[in-house]
C-alpha positions in Angstrom: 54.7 -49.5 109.3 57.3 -48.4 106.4 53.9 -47.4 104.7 53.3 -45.3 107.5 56.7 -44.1 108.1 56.9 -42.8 104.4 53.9 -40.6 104.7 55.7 -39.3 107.8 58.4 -38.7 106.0 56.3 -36.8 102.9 54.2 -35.4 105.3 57.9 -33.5 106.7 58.9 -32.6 103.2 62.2 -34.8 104.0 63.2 -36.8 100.4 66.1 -38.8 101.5 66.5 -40.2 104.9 69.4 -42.6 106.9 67.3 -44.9 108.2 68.3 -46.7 111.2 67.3 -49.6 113.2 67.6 -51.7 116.3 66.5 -55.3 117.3 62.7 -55.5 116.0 63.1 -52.7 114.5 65.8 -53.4 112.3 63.1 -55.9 110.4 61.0 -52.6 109.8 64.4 -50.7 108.8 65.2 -53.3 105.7 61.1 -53.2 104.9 61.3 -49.7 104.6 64.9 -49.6 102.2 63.3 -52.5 100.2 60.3 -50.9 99.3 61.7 -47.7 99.4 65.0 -47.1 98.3 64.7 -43.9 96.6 63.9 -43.0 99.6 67.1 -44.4 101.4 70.3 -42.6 101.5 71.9 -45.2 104.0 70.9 -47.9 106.2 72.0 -49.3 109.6 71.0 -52.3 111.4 72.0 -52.7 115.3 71.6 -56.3 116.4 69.1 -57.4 114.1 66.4 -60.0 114.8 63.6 -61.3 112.4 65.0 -60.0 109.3 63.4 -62.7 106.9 59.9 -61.4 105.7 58.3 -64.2 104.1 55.7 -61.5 101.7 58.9 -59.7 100.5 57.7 -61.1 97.3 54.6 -60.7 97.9 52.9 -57.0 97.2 50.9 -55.8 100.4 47.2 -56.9 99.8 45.5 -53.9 101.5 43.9 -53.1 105.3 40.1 -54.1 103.1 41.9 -57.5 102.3 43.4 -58.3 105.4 39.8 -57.8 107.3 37.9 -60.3 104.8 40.9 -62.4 105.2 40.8 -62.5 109.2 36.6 -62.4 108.9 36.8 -65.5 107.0 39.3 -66.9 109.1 38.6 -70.9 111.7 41.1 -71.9 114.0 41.6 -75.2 111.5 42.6 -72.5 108.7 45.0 -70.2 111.5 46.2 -73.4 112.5 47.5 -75.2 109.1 48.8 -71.6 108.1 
């Protein structure tokens, strides 16, 4: 989703943005001003939940990755994860 939002955000020709987020979406609010923070002028979190993102070290594997990764997934593997 901060992926997404930054082509959103080249795709409107806009180089710095106040990003701002509530709840949930405060998680995708610090994602985005992590990974991002050229990118970031300011940032604001209302009432933040869920804020600790486990693959913050972790560089984002791909959408080809992710669908081998589910295809090769059992419940026993789900399960111990």
């Amino acid at each position: 989703m901060a992926r997404n939002t930054r082509a959103v955000l080249q795709s409107l020709k806009i180089d710095k943005a106040m990003i701002v987020g509530h709840s949930m979406g405060a998680m995708l609010a610090a994602r985005f001003a992590t990974q991002f923070p050229d990118v970031t002028e300011r940032l604001v979190l209302y009432n933040p939940i869920g804020l600790l993102d486990v693959r913050y070290d972790r560089p984002y594997a791909g959408i080809d990755e992710a669908y081998k990764q589910t295809l090769a997934s059992t419940y026993p593997t789900v399960r111990a994860a």
